[in-house]
C-alpha positions as CSV (number, residue, x, y, z in Angstrom):
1,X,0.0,0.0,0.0
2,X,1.1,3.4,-0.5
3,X,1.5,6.4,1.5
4,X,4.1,8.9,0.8
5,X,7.4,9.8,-0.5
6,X,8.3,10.0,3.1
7,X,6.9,6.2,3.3
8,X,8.4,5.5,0.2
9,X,11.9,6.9,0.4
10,X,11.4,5.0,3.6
11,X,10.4,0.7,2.2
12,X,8.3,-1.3,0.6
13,X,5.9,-3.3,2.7
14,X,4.7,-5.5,6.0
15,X,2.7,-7.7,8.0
16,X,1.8,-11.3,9.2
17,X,-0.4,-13.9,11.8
18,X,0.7,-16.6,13.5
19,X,0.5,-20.5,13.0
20,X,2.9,-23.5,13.4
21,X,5.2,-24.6,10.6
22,X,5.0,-27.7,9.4
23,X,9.0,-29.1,9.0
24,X,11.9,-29.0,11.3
25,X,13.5,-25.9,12.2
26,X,16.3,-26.6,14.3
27,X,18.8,-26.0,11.5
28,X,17.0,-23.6,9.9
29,X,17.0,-25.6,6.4
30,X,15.0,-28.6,4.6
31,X,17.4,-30.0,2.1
32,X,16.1,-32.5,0.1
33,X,18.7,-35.7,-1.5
34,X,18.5,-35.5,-5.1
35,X,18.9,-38.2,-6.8
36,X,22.2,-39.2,-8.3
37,X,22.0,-41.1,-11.5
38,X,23.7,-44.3,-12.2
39,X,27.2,-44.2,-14.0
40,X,26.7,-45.2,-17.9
41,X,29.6,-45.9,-20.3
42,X,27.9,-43.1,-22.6
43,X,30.3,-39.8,-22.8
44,X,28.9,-37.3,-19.9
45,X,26.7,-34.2,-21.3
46,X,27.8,-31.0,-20.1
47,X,25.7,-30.2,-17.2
48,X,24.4,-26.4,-16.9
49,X,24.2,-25.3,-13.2
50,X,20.6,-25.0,-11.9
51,X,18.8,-22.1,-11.5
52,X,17.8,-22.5,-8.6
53,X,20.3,-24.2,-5.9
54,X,19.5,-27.2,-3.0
55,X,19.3,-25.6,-0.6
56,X,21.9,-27.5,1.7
57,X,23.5,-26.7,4.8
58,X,25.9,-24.9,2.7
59,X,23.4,-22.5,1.0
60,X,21.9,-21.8,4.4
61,X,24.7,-20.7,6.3
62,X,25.5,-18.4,3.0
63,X,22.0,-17.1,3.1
64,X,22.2,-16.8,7.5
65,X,25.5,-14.7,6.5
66,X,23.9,-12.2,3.9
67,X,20.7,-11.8,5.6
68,X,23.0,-10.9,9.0
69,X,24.5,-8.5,7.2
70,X,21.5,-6.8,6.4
71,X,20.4,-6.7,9.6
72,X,23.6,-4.9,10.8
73,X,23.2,-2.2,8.0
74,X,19.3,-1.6,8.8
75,X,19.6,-1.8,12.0
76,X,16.5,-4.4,12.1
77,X,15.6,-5.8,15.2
78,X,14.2,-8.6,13.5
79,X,13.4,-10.8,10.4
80,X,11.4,-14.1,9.4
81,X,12.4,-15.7,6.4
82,X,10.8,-18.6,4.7
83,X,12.6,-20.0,1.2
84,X,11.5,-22.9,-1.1
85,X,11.3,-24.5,-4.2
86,X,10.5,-27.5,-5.7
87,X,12.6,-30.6,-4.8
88,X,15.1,-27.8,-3.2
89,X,14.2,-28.0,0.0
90,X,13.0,-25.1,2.4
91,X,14.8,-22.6,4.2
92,X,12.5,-21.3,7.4
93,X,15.0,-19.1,10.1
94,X,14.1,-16.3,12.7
95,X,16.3,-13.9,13.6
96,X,17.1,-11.0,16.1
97,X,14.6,-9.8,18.1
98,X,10.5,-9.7,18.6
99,X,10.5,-7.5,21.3
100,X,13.3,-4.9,22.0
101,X,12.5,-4.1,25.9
102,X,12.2,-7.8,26.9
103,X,14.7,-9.4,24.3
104,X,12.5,-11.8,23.6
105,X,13.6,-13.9,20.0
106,X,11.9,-13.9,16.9
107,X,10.3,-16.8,16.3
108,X,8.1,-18.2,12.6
109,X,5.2,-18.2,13.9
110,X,4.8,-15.2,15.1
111,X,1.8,-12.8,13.7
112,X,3.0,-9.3,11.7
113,X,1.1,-6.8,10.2
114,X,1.7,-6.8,6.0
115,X,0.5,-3.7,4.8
116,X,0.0,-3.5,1.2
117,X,0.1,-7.3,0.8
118,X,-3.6,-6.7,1.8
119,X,-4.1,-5.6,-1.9
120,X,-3.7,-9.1,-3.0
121,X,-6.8,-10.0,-0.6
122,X,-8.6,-7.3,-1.7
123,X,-8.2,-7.7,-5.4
124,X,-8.6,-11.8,-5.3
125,X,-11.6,-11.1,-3.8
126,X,-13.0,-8.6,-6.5
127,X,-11.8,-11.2,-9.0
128,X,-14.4,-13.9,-7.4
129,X,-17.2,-11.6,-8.4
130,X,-16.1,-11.0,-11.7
131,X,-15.9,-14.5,-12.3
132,X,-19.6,-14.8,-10.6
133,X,-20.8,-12.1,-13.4
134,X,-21.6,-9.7,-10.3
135,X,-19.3,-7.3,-11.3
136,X,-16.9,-6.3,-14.8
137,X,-13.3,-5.5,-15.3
138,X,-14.4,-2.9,-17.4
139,X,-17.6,-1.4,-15.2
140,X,-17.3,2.2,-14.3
141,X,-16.6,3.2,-10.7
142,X,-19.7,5.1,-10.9
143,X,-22.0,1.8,-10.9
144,X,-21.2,0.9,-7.5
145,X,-20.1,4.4,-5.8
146,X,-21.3,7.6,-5.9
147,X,-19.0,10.8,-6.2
148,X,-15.8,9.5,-7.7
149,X,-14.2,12.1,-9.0
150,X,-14.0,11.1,-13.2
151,X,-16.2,7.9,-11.7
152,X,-18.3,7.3,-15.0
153,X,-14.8,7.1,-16.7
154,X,-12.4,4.9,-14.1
155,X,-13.1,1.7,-14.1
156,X,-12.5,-1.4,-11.9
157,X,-9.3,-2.4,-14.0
158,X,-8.1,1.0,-13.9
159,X,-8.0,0.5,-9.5
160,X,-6.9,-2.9,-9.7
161,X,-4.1,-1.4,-11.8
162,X,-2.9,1.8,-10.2
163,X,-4.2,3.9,-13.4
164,X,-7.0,5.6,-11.9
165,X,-5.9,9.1,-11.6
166,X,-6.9,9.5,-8.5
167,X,-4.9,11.0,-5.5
168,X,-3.6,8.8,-2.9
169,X,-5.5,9.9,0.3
170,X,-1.7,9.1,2.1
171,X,-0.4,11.9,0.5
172,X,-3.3,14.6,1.8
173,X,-1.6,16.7,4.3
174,X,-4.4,16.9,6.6
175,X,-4.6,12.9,7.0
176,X,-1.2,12.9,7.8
177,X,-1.8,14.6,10.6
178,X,-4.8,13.0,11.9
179,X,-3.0,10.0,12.1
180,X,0.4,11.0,13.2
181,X,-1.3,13.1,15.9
182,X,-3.6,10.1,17.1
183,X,-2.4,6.8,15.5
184,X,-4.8,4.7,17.7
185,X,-8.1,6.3,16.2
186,X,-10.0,4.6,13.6
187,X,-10.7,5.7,10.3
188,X,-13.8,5.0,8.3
189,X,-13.5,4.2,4.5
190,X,-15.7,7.0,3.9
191,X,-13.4,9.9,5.7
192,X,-10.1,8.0,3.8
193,X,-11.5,9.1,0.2
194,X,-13.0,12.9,1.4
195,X,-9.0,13.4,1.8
196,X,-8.7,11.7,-1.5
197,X,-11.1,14.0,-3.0
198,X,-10.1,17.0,-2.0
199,X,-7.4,16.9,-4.8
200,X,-8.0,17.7,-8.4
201,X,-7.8,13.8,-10.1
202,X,-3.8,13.3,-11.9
203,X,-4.4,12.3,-15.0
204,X,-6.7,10.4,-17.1
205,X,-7.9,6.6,-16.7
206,X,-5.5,4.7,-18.3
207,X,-3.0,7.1,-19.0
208,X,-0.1,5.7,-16.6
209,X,0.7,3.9,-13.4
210,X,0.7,5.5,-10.2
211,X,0.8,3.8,-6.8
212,X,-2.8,5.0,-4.7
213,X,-4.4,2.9,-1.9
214,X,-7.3,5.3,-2.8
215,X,-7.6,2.5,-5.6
216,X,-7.8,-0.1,-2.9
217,X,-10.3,1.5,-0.7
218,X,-12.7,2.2,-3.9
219,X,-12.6,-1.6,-4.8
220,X,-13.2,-2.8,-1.2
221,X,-16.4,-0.6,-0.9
222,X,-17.2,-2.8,-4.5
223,X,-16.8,-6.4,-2.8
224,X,-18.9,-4.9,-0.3
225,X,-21.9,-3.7,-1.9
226,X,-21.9,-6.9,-4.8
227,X,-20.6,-9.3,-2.3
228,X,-23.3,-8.2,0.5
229,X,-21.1,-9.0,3.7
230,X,-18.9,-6.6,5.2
231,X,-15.3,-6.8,3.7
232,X,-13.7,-8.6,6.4
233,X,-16.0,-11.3,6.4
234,X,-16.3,-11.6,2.3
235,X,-12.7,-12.3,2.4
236,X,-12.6,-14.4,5.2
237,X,-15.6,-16.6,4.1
238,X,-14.2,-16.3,0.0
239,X,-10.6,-15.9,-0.1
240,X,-8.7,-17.4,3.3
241,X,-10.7,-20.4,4.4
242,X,-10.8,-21.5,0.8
243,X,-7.1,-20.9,0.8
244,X,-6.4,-22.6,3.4
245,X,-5.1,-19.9,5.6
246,X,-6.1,-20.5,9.2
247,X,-3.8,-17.4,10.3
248,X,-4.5,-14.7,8.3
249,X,-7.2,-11.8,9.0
250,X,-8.2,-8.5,8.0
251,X,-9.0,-7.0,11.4
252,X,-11.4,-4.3,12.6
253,X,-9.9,-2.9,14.8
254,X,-6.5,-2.6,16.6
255,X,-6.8,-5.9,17.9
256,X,-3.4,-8.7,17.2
257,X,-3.5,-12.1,17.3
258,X,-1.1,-13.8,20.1
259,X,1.6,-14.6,19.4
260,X,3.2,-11.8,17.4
261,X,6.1,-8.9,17.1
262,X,6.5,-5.8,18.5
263,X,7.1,-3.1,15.8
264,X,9.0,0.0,15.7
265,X,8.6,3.0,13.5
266,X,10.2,6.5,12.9
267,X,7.0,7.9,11.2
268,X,6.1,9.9,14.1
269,X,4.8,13.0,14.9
270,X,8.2,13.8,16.8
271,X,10.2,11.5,14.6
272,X,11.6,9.9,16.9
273,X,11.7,5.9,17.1
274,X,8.8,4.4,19.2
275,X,6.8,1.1,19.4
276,X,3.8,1.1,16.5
277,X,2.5,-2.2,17.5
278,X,-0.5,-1.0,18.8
279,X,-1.4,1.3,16.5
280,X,-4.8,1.3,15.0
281,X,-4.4,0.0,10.9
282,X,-7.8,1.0,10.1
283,X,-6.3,3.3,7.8
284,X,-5.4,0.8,5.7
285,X,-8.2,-1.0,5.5
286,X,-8.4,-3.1,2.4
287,X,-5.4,-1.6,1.1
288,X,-3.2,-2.4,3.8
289,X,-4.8,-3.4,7.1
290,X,-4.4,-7.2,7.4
291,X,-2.1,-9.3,9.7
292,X,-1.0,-12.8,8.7
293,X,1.7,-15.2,9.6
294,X,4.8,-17.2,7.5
295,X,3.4,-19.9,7.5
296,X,0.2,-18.7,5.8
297,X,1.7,-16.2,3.2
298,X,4.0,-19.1,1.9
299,X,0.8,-20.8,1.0
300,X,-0.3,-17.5,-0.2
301,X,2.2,-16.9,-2.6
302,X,1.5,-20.0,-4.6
303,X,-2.4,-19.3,-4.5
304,X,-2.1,-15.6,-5.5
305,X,0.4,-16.2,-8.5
306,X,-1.2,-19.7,-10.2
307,X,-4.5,-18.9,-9.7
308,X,-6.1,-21.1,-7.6
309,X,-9.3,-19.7,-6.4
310,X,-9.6,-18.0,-9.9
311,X,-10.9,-19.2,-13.4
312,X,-7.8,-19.2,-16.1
313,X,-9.1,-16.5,-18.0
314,X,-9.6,-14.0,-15.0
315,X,-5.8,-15.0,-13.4
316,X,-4.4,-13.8,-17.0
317,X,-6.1,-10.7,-16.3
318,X,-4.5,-10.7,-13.3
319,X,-1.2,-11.3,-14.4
320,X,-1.1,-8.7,-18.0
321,X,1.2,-7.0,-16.2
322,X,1.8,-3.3,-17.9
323,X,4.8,-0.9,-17.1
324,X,5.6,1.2,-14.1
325,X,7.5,3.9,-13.1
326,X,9.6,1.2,-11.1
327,X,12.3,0.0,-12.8
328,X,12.2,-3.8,-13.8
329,X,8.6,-3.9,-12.0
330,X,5.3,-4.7,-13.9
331,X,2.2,-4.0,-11.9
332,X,-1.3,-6.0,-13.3
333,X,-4.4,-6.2,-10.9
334,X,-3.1,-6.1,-7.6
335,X,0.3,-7.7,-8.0
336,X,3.7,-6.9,-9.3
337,X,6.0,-8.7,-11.4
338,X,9.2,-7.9,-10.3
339,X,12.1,-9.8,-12.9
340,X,10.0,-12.6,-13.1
341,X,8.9,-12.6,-9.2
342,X,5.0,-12.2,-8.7
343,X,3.5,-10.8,-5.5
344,X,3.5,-7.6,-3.6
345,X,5.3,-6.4,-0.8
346,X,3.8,-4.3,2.1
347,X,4.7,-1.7,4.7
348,X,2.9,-0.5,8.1
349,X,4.4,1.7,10.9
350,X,6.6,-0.9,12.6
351,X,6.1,-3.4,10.0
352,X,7.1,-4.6,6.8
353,X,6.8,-7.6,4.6
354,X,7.3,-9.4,1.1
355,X,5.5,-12.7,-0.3
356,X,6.7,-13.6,-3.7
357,X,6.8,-16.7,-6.2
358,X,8.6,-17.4,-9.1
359,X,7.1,-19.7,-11.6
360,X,9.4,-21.1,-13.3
361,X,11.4,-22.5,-10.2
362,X,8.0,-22.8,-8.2
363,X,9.8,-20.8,-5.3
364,X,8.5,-19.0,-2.9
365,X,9.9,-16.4,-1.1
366,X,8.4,-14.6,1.9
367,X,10.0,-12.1,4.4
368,X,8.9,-10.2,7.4
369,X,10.4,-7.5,9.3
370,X,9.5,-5.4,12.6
371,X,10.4,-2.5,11.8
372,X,9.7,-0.2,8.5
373,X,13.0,1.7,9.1
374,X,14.4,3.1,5.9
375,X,18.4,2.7,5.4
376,X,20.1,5.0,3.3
377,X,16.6,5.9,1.2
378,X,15.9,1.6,0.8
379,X,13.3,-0.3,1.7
380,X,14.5,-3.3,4.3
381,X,12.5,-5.8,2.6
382,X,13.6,-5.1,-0.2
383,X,17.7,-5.2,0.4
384,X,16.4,-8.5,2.2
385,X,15.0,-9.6,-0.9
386,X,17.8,-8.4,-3.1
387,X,20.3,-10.3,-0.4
388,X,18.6,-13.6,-0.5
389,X,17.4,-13.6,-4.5
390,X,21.5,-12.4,-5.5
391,X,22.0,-16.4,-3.6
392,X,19.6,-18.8,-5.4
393,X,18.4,-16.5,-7.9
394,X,21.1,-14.5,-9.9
395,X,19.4,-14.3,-13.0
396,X,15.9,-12.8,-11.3
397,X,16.9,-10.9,-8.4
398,X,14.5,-9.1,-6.6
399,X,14.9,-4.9,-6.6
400,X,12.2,-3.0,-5.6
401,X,14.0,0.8,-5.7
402,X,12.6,3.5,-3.2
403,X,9.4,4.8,-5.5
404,X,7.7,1.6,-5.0
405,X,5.0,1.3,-2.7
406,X,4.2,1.3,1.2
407,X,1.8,2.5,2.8
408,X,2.9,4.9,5.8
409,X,2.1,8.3,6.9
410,X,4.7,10.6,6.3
411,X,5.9,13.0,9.3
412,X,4.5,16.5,9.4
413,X,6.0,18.7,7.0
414,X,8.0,16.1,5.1
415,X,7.2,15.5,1.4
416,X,4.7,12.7,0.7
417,X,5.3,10.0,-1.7
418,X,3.9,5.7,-2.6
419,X,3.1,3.3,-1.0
420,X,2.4,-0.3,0.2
């Protein structure tokens, strides 16, 4: 989700629930024997070197190494980090810390907030309708809410894409400082797009991509009205239990499932680095409010990039990705394509997160942080996915550069910008 320039010099995205993993932890890797083919009298082929490596004991302490290094640079206080691919193995590790004040360790099961990954929710769950016939890719805003600004001309595939036009209600001055001044009060859907609509509309429908969870909030008031439940419970009933994901919510409130991670921010009013845990997501909503767990986005990546809970036709709409201003990043309807890696990142104060699958390796790769601390202008999930992808991906590392999305509040006076 997307906030500011603030929030997006500042990451990327972030935010998780919790739920037991299903395979050894202890060291932190799953390697899998591959089988080693008999000798034959025949002259040896010349092997090329898999894309994608085992991941053995030896890859894993590579990958502890480079994501420790990260860690020292951001400053993190701590990560989750789930790798796998087929027949490779699975690498699962914790490290640092959840809490800072009792020390306690980071652990994978522990519940995070993940931002902008709620876009993937949101959108699946639009999706479901349009494959019902209850609503069209190409219907008009207009149809299901009144006083869109150029409503008659945006139309659903012009939200689900970020080519709406519209103004990004994080970037609105005056919501800024409702939140920063009072980040435990709730916000209603309804006062999220008056800030939006205070601002002249950017460009035409159509006419190019830009990052606005105004999008988001538009297409969640959609699922509401065809879907006739209240959006929390249309996903819950549509997208997670048919998913399988036991640990995942969109809350209404503040409220955080136990266990989970303390988060620390410095989008404050003052600044200055405090504990965001607590803080009310609200703002979010359905374009960044959920919470969810490794163990559930893991399975989430797979569902989200082959299409499970989607006919063929629809997931190709999904997945027509179209250019960015990011470099190397396609965006379709609610999901990037970043060299070859579909998903979406997300970013919350005191959160951030990043659930990715590449097809052609079926690999997943999800990542969780507690804290949305930029370093040096860069996103921590993203130089945590640019460390681990440089490993067992060379040829598709993941780089999401600072304009890409999160959505955060930017402090008073600073200079707004995207967001997951």
């Amino acid at each position: 989700m997307r906030c500011s320039q603030a929030c997006r010099r500042g990451i990327s995205v972030g935010l998780a629930v919790a739920g037991l993993l299903a395979f050894p932890l202890s060291a932190g890797t799953v390697g899998e024997t591959m089988p080693v083919a008999a000798p034959s009298a025949q002259p040896a082929a010349v092997l090329q070197p898999p894309d994608f490596p085992e991941l053995t004991p030896a890859v894993a302490s590579r990958l502890d190494t480079a994501i420790r290094q990260v860690m020292r640079v951001t400053k993190a206080p701590g990560v989750i980090v789930g790798l796998s691919a087929s027949g490779k193995g699975a690498y699962v590790r914790a490290f640092g810390v959840a809490d800072k004040a009792t020390g306690a360790p980071m652990k994978p099961d522990l519940s995070m907030r993940i931002g902008s990954e709620t876009k993937t929710f949101t959108v699946t769950a639009l999706l479901e309708l349009v494959d019902q016939g209850k609503a069209g890719l190409d219907d008009p805003i207009a149809k299901y809410v009144d006083a869109v600004p150029n409503g008659d001309r945006i139309t659903l595939r012009d939200l689900a894409g970020m080519r709406s036009g519209l103004f990004d209600y994080s970037d609105d001055k005056a919501f800024s400082k409702a939140l920063l001044t009072n980040p435990r009060r709730p916000f209603t859907p309804q006062e999220l797009l008056a800030y939006s609509f205070e601002h002249p509309v950017q460009f035409q429908p159509g006419a190019r991509f830009q990052y606005s969870n105004t999008n988001i909030i538009l297409l969640g008031l959609v699922v509401e009205k065809v879907g006739g439940l209240p959006l929390h419970e249309f996903i819950q009933r549509n997208v997670l239990e048919p998913a399988g994901l036991r640990h995942t919510v969109l809350p209404t409130g503040a409220a955080f499932p136990t266990p989970h991670a303390r988060g620390y921010t410095d989008k404050t009013a003052s600044g200055a680095v405090e504990d965001a845990t607590d803080w009310n997501p609200s703002w979010g909503w359905a374009a960044g409010a959920m919470i969810s767990n490794l163990q559930d986005l893991r399975t989430w990546a797979r569902v989200l990039a082959t299409g499970t809970l989607l006919t063929p036709t629809t997931q190709a709409e999904r997945l027509r990705t179209r250019p960015t201003t990011i470099p190397g990043a396609g965006y379709g309807l609610g999901v990037f394509n970043v060299r070859s890696w579909i998903g979406h990142n997300g970013s919350l104060p005191g959160y951030q997160s990043l659930t990715v699958y590449l097809p052609e390796e079926q690999a997943t790769l999800v990542i969780l942080i507690n804290t949305d601390i930029s370093y040096d202008g860069a996103q921590p999930s993203t130089l945590f996915g640019k460390a681990i992808t440089r490993i067992v991906t060379p040829d598709h590392v993941f780089d999401l550069p600072e304009q890409a999305p999160s959505p955060r509040p930017r402090p008073s006076g600073s200079r707004t910008g995207g967001g997951d």
